[in-house]
C-alpha positions in Angstrom: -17.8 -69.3 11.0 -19.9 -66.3 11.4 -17.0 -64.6 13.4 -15.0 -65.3 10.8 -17.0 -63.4 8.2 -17.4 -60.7 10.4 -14.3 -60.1 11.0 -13.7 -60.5 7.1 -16.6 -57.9 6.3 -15.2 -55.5 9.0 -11.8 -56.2 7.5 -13.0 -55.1 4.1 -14.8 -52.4 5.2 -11.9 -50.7 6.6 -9.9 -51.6 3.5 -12.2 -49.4 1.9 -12.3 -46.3 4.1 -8.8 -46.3 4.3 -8.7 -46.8 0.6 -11.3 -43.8 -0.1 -8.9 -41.0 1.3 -6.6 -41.7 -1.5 -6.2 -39.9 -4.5 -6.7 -41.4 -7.6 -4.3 -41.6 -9.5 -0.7 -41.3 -8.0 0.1 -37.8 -7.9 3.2 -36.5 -10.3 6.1 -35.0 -9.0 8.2 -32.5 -11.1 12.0 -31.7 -10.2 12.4 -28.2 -10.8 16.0 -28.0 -9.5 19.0 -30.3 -8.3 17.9 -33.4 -6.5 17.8 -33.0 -2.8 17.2 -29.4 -3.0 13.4 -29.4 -1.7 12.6 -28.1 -5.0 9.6 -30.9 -5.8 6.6 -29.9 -7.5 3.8 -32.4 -6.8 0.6 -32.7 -8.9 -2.4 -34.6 -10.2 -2.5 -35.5 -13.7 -6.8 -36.4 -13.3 -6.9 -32.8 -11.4 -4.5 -31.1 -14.2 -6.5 -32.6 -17.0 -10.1 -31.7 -15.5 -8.5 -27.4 -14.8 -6.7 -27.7 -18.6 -10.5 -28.1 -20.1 -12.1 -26.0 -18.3 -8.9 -22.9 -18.9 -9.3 -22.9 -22.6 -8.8 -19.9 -24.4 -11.8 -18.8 -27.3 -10.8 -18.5 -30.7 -9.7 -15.1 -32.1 -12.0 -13.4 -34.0 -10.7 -13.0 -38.0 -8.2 -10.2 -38.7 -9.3 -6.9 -40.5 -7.6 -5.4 -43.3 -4.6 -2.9 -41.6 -4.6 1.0 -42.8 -8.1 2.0 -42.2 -8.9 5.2 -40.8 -8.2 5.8 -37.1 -11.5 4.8 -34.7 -11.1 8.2 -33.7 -11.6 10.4 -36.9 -14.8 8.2 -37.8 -16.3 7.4 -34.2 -16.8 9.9 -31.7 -16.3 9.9 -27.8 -13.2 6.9 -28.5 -11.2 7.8 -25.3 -8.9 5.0 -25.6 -8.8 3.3 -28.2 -8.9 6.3 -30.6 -5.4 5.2 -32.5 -6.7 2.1 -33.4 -8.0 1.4 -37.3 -11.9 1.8 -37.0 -12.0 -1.4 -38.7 -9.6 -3.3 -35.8 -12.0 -1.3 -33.0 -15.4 -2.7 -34.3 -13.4 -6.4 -33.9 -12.3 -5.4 -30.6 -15.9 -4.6 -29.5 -16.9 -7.8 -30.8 -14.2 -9.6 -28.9 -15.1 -7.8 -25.7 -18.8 -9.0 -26.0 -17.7 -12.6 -26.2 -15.4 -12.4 -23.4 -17.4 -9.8 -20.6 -21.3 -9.9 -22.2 -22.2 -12.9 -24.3 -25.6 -13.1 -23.1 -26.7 -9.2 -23.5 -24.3 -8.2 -26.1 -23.3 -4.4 -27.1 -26.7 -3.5 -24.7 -24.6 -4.4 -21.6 -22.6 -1.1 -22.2 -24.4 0.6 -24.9 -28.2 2.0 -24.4 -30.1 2.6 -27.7 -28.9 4.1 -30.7 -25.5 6.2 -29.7 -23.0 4.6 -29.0 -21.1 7.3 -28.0 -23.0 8.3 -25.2 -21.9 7.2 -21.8 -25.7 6.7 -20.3 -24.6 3.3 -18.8 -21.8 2.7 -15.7 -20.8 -0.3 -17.7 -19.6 2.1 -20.6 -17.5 4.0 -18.0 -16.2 0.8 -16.1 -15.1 -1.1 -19.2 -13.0 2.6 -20.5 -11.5 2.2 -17.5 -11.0 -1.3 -17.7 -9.5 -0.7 -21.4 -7.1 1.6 -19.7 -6.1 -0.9 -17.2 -5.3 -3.8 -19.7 -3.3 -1.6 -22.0 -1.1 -0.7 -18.9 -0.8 -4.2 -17.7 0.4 -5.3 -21.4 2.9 -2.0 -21.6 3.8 -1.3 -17.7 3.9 -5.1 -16.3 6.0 -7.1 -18.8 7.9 -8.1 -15.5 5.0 -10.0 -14.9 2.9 -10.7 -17.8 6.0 -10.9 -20.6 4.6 -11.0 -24.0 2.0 -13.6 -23.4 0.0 -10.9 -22.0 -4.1 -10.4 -21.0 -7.0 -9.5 -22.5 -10.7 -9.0 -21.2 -11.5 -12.6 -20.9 -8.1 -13.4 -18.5 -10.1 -12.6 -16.3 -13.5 -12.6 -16.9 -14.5 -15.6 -18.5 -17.5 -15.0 -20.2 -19.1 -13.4 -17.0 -20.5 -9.7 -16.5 -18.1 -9.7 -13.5 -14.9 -12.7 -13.3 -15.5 -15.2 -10.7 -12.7 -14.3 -8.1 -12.6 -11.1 -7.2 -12.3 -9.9 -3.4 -14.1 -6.5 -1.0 -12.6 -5.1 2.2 -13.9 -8.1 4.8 -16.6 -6.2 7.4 -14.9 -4.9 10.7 -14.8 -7.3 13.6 -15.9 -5.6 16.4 -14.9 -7.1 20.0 -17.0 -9.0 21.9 -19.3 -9.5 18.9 -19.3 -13.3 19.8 -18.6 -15.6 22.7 -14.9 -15.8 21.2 -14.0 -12.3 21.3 -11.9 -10.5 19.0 -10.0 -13.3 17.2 -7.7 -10.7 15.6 -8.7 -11.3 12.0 -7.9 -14.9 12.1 -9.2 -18.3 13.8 -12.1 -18.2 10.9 -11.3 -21.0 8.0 -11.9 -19.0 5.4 -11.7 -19.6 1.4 -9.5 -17.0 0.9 -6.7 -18.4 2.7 -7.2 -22.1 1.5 -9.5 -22.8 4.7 -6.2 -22.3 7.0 -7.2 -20.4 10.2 -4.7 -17.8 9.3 -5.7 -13.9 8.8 -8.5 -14.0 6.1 -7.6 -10.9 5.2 -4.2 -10.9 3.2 -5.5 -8.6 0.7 -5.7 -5.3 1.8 -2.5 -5.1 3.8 -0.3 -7.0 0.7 -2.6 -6.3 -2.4 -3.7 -2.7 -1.8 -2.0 -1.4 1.0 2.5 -1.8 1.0 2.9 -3.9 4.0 6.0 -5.4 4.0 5.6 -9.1 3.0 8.1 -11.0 5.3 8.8 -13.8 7.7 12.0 -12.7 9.4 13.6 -9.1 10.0 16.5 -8.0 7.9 17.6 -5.6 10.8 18.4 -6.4 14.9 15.8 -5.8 17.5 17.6 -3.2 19.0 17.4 -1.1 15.6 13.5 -1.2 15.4 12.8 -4.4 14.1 9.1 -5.1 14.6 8.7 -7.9 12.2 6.7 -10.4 14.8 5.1 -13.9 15.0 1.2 -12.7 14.4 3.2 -10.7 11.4 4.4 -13.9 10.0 1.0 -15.3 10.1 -0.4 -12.2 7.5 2.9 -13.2 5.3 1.5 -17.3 5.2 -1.8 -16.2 4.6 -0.7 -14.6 1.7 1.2 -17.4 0.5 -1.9 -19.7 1.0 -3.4 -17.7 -1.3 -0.9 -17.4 -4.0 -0.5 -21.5 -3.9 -4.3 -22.2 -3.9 -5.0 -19.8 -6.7 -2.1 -21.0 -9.0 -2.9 -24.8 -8.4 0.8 -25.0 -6.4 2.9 -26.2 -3.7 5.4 -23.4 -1.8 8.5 -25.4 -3.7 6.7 -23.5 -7.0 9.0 -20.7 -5.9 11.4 -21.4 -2.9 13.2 -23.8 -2.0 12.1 -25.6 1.1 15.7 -26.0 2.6 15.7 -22.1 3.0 12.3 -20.4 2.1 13.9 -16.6 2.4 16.6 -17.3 0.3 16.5 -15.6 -3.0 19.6 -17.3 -4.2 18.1 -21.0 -3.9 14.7 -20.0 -5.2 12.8 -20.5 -8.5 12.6 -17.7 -11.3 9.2 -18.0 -10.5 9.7 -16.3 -7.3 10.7 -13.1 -9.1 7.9 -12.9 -11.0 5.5 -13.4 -8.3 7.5 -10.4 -6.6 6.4 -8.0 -9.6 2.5 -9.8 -9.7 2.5 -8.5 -5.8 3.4 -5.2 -6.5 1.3 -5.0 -9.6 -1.6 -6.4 -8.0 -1.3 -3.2 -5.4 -0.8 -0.6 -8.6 -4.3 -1.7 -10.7 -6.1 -2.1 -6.9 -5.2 1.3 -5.8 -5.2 3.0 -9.1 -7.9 1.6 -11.6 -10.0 -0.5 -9.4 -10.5 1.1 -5.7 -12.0 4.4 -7.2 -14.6 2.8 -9.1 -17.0 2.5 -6.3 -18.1 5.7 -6.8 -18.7 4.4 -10.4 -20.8 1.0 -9.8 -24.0 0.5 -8.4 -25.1 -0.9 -4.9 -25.6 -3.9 -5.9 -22.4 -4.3 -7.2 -20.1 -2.9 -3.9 -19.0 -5.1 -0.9 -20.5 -4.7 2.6 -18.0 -1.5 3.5 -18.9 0.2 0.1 -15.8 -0.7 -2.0 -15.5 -1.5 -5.7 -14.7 -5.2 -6.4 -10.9 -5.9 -6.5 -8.3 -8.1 -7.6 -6.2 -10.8 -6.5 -3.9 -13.3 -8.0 -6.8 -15.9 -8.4 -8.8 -13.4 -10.4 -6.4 -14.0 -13.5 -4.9 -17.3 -12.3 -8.5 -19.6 -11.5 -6.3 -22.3 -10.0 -3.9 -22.5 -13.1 0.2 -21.9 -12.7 -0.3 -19.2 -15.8 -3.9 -17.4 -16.2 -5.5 -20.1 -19.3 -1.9 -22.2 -19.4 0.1 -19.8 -21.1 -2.6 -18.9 -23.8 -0.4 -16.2 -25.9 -4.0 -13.7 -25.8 -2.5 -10.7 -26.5 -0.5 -11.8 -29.5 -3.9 -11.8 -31.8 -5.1 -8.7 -30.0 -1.9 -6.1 -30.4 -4.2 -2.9 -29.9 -4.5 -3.7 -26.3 -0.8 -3.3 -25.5 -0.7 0.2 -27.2 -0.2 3.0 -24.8 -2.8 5.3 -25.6 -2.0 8.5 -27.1 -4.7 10.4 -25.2 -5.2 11.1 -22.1 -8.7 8.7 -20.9 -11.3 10.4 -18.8 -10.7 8.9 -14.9 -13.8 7.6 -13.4 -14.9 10.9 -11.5 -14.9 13.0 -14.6 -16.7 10.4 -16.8 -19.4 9.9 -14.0 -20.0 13.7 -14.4 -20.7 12.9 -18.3 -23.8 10.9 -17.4 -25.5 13.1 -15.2 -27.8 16.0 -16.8 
């Protein structure tokens, strides 16, 4: 008798171990193109609920009255936002406290009394940040359409948005017993906690490297394209699935990943969210480490940068879709100015 409940409890026990590594509840799969096509899209409806809650965008702020004066004739020192009603660019400010600075409010850019003075960094980084948006929502439709971003896309209520990424520090051979493990070999975050490169940022995101699995031209003609290659281009793609909360088959088809005539539409716009990642790194973002603080640089001394989990936070479209710039049109306007670039505002706050 006690061998038999023994054996029962032992029984049970593994029942529940086994049980334990599933995932509750049955994961859903989507069909995003003929059946048999490896096109399967498989999620979890507990998972998507829990991201769906926590990706809400806030409520827009009330409209102002159209036809006021330019921000520029009544405010001075408006580098960007100078064509917009003063009216619409007080709302604007608002918005942008709610969305960067909720806890310190117009102090986090502002110090004292002028507001036109540009004492703090964080006056000079948000400019260029201003610039940045209003490019994204004019140059970058190919990516963005008319849904569009604002401030809080990507930073969430925080001073700083949670997913940004800095040049990794140099690994240096013979640092460890392991030796030089070529960038790689290191589970990291970035790359879903594969052992790929954990580094498929600069190379794709601020550098031009060709993003590719397979040559498009014969060996004998110079084709490079090699195995430890390949394993850069999957890093990246570990990336771009963890950070959109999707499988590979979100935009190829599994039967033939290469193939653009088999893939999803999504695959084109991920093509243009590459590239534009590598415009705002290298033009807007990269030169502001001569702009921040310490305190605020990465271990090699560069400026915080972008990635596609910056916008995304795990969700297919940055907030599900959330339509941010239709209630915020001014930050689409190309501006008719030319803005100060970081160097020369810099020079603005020294005395």
């Amino acid at each position: 008798m006690m061998n038999t409940r023994n054996s029962l409890a032992l029984l049970l026990l593994a029942t529940v171990v086994l049980l334990a590594g599933c995932e509750r509840p049955r994961p859903d799969t989507v069909q995003r193109g003929y059946r048999g096509t490896g096109t399967v899209e498989v999620h979890n409806p507990r998972v998507t609920a829990l991201k769906v809650a926590t990706a809400q965008a806030p409520e827009p702020l009330a409209a102002v009255p159209a036809g006021g004066p330019a921000a520029s004739s009544v405010y001075k020192n408006v580098q960007v936002l100078g064509d917009v009603d003063a009216g619409e660019l007080t709302r604007l400010m608002l918005a942008m406290t709610q969305w960067v600075a909720p806890q310190q409010g117009c102090a986090y850019c502002h110090a004292g009394a002028d507001f036109a003075a540009d004492t703090l960094y964080t006056k000079v980084v948000a400019r260029r940040m201003l610039q940045m948006t209003r490019h994204i929502n004019s140059d970058w439709k190919t990516h963005v359409g008319d849904t569009g971003v604002t401030c809080y896309t990507c930073h969430r209520g925080q001073n700083v948005p949670s997913e940004v990424w800095f040049t990794p520090p140099a690994q240096k051979r013979g640092q460890s017993f392991a030796g030089n493990k070529a960038g790689q070999n290191a589970p990291a975050a970035s790359v879903a906690l594969a052992a790929l490169p954990y580094d498929p940022f600069t190379p794709f995101l601020s550098q031009s490297s060709d993003v590719r699995v397979v040559g498009d031209t014969p060996l004998a003609t110079g084709n490079r394209h090699s195995i430890k290659q390949t394993e850069w281009t999957y890093s990246l793609m570990m990336h771009m699935s963890d950070a959109l909360g999707v499988n590979c088959t979100y935009c190829h088809n599994s039967r033939s990943f290469t193939s653009w005539d088999t893939s999803t539409p999504q695959r084109a716009t991920a093509w243009y969210g590459i590239r534009m990642a590598r415009d705002l790194n290298s033009q807007y973002l990269e030169s502001l480490s001569k702009v921040v603080p310490a305190h605020r640089l990465g271990s090699e001394g560069d400026a915080p940068k972008l990635n596609c989990a910056t916008c995304h936070q795990a969700a297919f479209k940055p907030l599900y879709g959330a339509p941010m710039l239709k209630d915020y049109p001014q930050l689409g306007v190309v501006a008719h100015a030319a803005a100060a670039a970081p160097e020369e505002a810099v020079a603005q706050t020294k005395p």
